[in-house]
Wavefront OBJ file of the C-alpha trace (Angstrom):
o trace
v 102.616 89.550 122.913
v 101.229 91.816 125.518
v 97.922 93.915 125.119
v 97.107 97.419 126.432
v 93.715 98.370 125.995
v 93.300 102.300 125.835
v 90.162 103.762 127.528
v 90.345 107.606 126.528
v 87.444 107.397 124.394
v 84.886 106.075 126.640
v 85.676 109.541 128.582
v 85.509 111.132 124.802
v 81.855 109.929 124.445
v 81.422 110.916 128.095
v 82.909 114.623 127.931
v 80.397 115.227 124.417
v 77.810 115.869 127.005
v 80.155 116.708 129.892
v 77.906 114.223 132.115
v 78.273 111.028 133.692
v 78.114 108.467 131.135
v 79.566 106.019 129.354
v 82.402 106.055 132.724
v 85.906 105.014 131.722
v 86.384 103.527 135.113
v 83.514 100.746 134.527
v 85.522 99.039 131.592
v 88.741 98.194 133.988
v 86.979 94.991 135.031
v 85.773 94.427 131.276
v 88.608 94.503 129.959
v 90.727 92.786 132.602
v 88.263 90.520 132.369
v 88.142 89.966 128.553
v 91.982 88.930 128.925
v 93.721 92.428 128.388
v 97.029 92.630 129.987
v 96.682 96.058 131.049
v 94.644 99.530 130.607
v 96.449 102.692 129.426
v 95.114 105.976 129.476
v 95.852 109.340 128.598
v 95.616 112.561 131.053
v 95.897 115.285 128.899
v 96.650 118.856 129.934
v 93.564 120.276 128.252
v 91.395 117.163 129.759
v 89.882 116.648 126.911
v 88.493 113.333 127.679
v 90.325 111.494 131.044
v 89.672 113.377 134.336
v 92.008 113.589 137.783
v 89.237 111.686 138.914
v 89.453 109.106 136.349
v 93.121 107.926 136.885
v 92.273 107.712 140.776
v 89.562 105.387 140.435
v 91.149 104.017 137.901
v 94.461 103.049 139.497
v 92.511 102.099 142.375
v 91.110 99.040 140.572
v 93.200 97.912 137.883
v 94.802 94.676 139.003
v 96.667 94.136 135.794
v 98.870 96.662 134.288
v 98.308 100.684 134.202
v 100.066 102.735 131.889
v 99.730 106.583 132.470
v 100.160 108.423 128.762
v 101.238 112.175 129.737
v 103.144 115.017 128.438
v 106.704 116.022 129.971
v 105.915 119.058 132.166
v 106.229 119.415 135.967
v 102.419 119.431 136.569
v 102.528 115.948 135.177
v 104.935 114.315 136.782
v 103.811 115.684 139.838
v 100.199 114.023 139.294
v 102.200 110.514 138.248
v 104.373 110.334 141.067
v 100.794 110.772 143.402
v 98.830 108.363 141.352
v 101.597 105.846 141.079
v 101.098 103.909 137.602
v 102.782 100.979 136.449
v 104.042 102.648 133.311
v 104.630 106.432 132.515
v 104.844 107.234 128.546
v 106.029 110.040 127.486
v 104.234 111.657 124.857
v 104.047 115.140 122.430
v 100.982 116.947 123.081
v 99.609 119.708 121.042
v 96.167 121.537 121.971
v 95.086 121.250 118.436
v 95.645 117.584 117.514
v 92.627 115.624 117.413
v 94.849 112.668 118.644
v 98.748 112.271 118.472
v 100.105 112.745 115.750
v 103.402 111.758 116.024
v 106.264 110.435 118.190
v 108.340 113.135 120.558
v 111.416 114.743 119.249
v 113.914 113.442 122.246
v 116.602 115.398 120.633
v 114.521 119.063 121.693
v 114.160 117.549 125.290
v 117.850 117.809 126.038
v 118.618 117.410 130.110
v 115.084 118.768 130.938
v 113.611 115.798 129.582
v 116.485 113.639 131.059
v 115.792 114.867 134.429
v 112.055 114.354 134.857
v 112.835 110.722 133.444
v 115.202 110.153 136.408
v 113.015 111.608 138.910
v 110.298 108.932 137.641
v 112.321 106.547 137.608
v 114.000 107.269 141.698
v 109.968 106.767 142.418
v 110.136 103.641 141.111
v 107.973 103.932 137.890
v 108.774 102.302 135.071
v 109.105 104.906 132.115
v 108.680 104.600 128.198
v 108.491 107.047 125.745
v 106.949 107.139 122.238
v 108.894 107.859 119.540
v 108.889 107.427 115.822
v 110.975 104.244 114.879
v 113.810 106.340 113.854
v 117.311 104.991 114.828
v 118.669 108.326 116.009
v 115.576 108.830 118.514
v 116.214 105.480 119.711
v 119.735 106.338 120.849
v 118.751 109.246 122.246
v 115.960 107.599 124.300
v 118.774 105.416 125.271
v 120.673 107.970 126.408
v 118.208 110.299 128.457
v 117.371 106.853 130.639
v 114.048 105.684 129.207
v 113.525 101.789 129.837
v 110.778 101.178 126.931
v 110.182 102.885 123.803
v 106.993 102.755 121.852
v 106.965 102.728 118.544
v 104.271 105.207 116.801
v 102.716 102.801 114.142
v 100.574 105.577 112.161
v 102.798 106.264 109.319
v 102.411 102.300 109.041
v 99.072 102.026 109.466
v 98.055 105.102 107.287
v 99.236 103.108 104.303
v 96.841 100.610 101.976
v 99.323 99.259 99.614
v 100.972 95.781 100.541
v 104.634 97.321 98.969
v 104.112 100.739 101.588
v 103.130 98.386 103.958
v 105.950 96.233 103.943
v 108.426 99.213 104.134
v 106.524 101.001 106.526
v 106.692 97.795 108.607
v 110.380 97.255 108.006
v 111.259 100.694 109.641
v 109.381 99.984 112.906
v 111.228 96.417 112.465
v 114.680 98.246 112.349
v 113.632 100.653 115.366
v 112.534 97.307 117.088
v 115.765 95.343 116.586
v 117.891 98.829 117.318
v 116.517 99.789 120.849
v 116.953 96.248 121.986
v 120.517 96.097 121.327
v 120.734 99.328 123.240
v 118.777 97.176 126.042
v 115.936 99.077 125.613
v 112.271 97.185 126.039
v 109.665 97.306 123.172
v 105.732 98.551 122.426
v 104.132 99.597 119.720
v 100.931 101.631 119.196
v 98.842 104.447 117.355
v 96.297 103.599 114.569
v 97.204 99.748 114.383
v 93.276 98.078 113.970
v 92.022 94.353 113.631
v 93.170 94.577 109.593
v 96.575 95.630 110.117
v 97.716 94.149 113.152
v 99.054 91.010 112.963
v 102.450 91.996 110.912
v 103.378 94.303 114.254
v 102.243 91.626 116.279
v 104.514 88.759 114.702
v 107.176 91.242 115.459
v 109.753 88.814 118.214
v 111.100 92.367 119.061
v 108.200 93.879 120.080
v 106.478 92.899 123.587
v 103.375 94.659 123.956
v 101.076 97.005 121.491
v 98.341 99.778 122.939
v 95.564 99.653 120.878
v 92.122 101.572 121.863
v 90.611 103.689 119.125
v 89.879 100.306 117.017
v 88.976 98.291 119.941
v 86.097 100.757 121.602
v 84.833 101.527 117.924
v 84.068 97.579 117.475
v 82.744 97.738 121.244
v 79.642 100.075 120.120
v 78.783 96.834 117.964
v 79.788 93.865 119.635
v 80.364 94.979 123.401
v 83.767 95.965 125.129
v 84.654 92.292 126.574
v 84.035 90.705 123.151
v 85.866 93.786 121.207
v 88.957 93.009 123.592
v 88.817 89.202 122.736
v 88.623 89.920 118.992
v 91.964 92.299 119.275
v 93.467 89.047 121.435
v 92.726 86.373 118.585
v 93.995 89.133 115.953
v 97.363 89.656 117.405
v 97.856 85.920 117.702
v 96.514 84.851 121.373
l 1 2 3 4 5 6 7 8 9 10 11 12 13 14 15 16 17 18 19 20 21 22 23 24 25 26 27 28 29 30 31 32 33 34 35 36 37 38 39 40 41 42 43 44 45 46 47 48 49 50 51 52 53 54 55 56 57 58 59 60 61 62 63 64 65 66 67 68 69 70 71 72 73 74 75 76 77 78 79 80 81 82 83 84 85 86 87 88 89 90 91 92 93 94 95 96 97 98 99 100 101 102 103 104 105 106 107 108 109 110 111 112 113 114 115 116 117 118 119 120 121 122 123 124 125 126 127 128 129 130 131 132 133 134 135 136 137 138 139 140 141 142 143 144 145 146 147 148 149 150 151 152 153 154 155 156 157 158 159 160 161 162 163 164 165 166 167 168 169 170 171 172 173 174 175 176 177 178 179 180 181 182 183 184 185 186 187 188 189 190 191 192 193 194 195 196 197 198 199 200 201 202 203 204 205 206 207 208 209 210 211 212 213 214 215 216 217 218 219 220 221 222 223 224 225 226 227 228 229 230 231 232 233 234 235 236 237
């Protein structure tokens, strides 16, 4: 099992006071460091918290894995295609989310969609997209050339009984188990914490999770390296 460490809220803390500090680009080495298997990050349209500047720096020194989070639109691809990321996800964006709140609707993309994955993909970048583990957005994911899904965990990890757990879990399992047969690659990610974790993580299905919010909230406690090395021992490493 893989880990992507999300950075956006280091530039969240940052962008409070619009100044300098706490830099996103200073935890690369931390966390590569710590044992992370990559860095993901999320440009937003509205840049809310990660700048242009950011993802230069910050796919200037990640030696890992990067994954660039961004919305479908022209601008966007335009900006990943320049910055060159490991990893493109696909995600819904909506100016008055606080954070994502849910996995795209492939289905509304139609050939739009299915074009800008194929020009990502003639670039050479590797492109995922994150859906709810729902069988029919699967198959459509399939079909509009996507290589990875990722699996939004929040419905799963909103829930604090061990029966709405175990159903919650057994939906992402069925998404998991679907997308593979359709040769499709596996993550998972969105809300999953050090509580919660390790039922995704024992997942065979499921390759890699993005975790951040969790992570950089232990890291005002305990540091950013030994936040990352808590996350590895909780997922099984």
């Amino acid at each position: 099992m893989r880990l992507g460490v999300n950075i956006d809220h280091i530039a969240t803390l940052r962008q409070a006071r619009r100044g300098l500090e706490p830099d996103p680009v200073h935890a690369v080495g931390i966390v590569e460091r710590a044992g992370a298997d990559g860095l993901v990050c999320h440009l937003r349209e509205d840049r809310r918290h990660i700048q242009d500047r950011d993802l230069r720096l910050i796919r200037e020194l990640v030696t890992t894995h990067l994954n660039l989070e961004m919305a479908a639109t022209e601008e966007m691809v335009r900006i990943a295609l320049d910055a060159a990321p490991d990893m493109v996800t696909l995600v819904p964006e909506r100016r008055e989310e606080v954070t994502t709140e849910g996995g795209l609707n492939l289905k509304s993309g139609g050939e739009e969609l299915a074009r800008q994955i194929r020009v990502l993909r003639n670039h050479g970048l590797v492109v995922s997209v994150f859906i709810d583990p729902d069988l029919d957005q699967v198959r459509e994911a399939k079909r509009l050339g996507a290589q990875f899904v990722e699996l939004h965990t929040g419905d799963y990890s909103q829930q604090r009984g061990e029966e709405e757990l175990e159903q919650a879990a057994e939906r992402i399992r069925e998404a998991a188990i679907a997308a593979r047969r359709f040769g499709l690659r596996v993550s998972a990610g969105h809300g999953l914490n050090y509580h919660n974790v390790a039922r995704i993580a024992a997942m065979p299905e499921i390759e890699e999770l993005n975790i951040g919010h969790s992570i950089l909230a232990r890291a005002v406690f305990t540091g950013v390296e030994r936040a990352v090395q808590d996350m590895l021992r909780a997922i099984g490493r």
